[in-house]
C-alpha positions in Angstrom: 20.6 -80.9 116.0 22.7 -82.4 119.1 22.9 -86.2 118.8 21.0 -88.2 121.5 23.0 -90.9 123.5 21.6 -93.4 122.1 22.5 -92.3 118.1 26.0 -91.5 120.0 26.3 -95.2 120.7 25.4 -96.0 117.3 27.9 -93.9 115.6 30.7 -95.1 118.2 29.7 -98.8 116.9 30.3 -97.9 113.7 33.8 -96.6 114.2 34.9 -99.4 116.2 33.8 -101.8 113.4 35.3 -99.4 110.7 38.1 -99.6 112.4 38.7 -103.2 113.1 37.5 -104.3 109.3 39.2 -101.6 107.3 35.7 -100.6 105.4 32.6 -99.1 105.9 29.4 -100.6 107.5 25.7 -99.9 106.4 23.3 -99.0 108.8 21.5 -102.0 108.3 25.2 -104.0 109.1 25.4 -101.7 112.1 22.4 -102.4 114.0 22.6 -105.7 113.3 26.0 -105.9 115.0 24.7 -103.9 117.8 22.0 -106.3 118.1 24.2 -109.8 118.1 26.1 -108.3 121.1 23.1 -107.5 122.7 21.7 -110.8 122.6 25.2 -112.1 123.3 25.4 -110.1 126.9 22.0 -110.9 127.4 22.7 -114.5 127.2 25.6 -114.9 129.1 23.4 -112.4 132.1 20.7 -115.1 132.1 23.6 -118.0 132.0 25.2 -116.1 135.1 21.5 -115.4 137.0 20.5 -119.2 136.6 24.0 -120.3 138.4 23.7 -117.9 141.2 20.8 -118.6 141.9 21.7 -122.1 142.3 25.0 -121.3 144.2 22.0 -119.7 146.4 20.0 -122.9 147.2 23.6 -124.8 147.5 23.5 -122.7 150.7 20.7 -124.3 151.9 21.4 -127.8 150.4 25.1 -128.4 150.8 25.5 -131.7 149.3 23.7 -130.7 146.2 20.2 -131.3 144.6 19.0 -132.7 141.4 18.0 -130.1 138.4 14.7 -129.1 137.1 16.1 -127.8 133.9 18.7 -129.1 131.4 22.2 -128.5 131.8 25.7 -130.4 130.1 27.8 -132.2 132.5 30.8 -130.5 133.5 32.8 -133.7 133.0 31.3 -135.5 130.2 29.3 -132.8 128.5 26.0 -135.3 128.6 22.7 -132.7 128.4 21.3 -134.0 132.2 17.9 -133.0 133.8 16.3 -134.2 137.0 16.8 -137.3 139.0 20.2 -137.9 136.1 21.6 -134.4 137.3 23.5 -133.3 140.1 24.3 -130.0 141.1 26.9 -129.2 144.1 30.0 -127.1 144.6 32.0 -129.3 141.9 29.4 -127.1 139.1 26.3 -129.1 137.4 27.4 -133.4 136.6 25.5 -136.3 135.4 25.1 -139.0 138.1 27.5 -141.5 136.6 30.4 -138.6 136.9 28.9 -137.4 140.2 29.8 -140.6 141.2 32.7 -140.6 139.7 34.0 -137.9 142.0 32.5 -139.0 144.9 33.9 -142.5 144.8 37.7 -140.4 143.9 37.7 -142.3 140.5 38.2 -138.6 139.0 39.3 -136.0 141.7 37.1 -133.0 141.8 39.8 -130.7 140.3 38.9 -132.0 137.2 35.3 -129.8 137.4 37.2 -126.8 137.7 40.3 -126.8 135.4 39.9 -128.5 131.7 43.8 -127.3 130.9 44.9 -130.4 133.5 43.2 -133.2 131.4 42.1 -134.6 128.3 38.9 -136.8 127.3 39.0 -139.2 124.8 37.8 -137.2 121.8 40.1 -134.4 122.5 43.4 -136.5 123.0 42.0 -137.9 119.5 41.5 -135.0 117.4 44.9 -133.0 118.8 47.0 -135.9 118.3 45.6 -137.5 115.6 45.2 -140.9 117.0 42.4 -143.3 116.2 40.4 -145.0 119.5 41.8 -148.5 118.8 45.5 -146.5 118.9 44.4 -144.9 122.5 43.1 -148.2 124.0 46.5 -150.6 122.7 48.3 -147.7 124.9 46.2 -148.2 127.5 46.3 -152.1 127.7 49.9 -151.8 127.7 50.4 -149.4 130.3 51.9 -146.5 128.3 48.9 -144.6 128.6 46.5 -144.2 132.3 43.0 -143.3 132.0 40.4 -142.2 135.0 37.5 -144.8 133.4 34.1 -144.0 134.9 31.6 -146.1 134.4 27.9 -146.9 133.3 25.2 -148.8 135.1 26.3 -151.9 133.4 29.9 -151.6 134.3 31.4 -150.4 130.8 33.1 -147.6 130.2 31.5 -144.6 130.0 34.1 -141.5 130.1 38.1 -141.4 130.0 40.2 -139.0 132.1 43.3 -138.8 130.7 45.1 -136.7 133.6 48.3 -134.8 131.7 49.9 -135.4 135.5 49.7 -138.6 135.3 50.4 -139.3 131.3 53.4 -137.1 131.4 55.6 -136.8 128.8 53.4 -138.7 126.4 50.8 -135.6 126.8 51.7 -132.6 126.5 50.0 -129.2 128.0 46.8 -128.5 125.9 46.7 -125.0 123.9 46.7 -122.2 125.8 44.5 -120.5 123.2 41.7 -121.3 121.2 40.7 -118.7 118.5 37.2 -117.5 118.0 36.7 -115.1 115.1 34.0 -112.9 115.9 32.4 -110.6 113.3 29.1 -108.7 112.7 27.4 -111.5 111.1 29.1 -115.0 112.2 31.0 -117.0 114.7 34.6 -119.0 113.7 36.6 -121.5 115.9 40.1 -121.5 114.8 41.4 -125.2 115.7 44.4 -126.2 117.6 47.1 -127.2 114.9 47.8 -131.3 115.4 50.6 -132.6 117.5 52.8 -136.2 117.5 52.3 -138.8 119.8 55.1 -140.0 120.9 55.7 -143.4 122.9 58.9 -145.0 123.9 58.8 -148.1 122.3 55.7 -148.4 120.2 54.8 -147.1 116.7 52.2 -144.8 116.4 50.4 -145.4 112.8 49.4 -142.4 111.3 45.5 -141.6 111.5 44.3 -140.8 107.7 44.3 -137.1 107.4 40.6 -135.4 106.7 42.6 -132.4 105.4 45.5 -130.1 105.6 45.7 -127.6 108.3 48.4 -125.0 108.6 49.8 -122.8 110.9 48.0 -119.4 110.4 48.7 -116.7 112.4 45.9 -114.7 114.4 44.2 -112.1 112.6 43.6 -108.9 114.1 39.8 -109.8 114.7 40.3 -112.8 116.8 40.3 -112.8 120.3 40.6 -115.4 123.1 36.9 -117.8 123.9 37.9 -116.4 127.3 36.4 -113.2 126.4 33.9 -114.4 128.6 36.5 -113.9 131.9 36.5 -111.1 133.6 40.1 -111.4 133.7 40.0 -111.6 129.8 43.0 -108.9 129.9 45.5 -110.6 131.9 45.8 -113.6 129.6 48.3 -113.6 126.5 47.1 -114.5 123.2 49.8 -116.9 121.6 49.0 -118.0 118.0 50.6 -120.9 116.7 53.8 -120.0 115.8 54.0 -119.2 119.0 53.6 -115.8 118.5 52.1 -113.4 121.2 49.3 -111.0 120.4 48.0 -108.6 122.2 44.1 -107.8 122.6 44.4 -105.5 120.5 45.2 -107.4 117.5 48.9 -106.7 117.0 52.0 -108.6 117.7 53.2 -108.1 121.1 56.4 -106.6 120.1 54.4 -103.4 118.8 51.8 -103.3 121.1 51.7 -100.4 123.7 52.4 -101.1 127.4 48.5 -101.0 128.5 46.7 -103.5 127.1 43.3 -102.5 125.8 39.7 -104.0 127.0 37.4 -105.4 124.4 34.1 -104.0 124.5 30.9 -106.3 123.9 
């Protein structure tokens, strides 16, 4: 009996996953795979029909328009709906960052590239630094923030602008690992770094535990999966190691890279 497309799909599933996890999958294991990417692609289609449609109205309303549903700011990461959103070409903002940018507090790059700039809780957790450590910088000019501000004029987001904090920052990770298997979802976290300031002892922030330098498996993949140009970007572990998409070291991978298929 000649397989249908459909069972062809279902048997070239299974392959891949035997393949990448070096045992065999259950039916039940396979459709429920099959299903998680599914639901996966038919998420991010709905995220990408909601923005162009937006993008749409933007043609009609250049300056922007409030939301009707709920959407994270793109500086802050606030959840924002209605008269406290704003929606324009600099992607969806709560009004305190909206005016932010349009008062050039924050320049609107930031909207557009988070590898040029750190906020608060991520200069924190990769430099393991405590807020008290980050604001004695501040006050004495070793660090500079981009402060904007709440309705009662206290602080409501940092910008810390790698440009402008330079060589106290350093470039964030190019890579951030996400482990993705039939049944879960892993973030692998950038390792810690030092901060070092001319002048000025840093105390050490009490560790919360141990984390060592692991090098990518051959089921991880870049969070940019997500970009069409997922290919073109080097995976770099942190020994500094490239991978490719593929899952092996660069050094033994073949000339074409390969496409992940989701």
């Amino acid at each position: 009996m000649e397989l249908t497309a459909k069972d062809k799909d279902f048997e070239a599933a299974r392959k891949r996953l035997e393949a990448e996890y070096g045992h065999e999958f259950t039916d039940e294991e396979v459709c429920k795979a099959i299903e998680r990417r599914e639901r996966l692609c038919e998420l991010m289609r709905s995220f990408e029909l909601k923005r162009q449609a937006l993008l749409e109205r933007l043609k009609s309303e250049p300056k922007g328009f409030h939301l009707t549903e709920t959407y994270r700011c793109r500086i802050c990461g606030d959840h924002v709906s209605g008269d406290a959103s704003w929606f324009d070409h600099n992607d969806p903002k709560c009004m305190l960052c909206q005016k932010a940018v349009d008062d050039g507090v924050v320049p609107p790059e930031v909207c557009h590239d988070d590898a040029g700039w750190y906020s608060m809780d991520g200069l924190t957790n990769l430099y393991e630094v405590g807020k008290m450590t980050v604001n004695k910088l501040l006050r004495l000019g070793k660090l500079k923030a981009r402060v904007i501000l709440d309705a009662d004029g206290n602080p409501h987001f940092y910008v810390f602008l790698i440009a402008e904090n330079l060589p106290v920052l350093g470039a964030k990770p190019e890579i951030v690992g996400i482990r993705v298997s039939p049944t879960c979802t892993t973030y692998q976290r950038p390792l810690p770094r030092e901060l070092l300031v001319p002048g000025v002892t840093i105390p050490k922030r009490r560790a919360t535990g141990p984390r060592k330098p692991v090098p990518l498996p051959q089921n991880w993949v870049c969070i940019s999966i997500f970009n069409k140009n997922l290919c073109e970007t080097p995976i770099r572990d942190q020994n500094d190691t490239i991978w490719d998409w593929t899952g092996r070291p660069d050094s033994v991978a073949p000339e074409k890279r390969e496409s992940i298929e989701m």
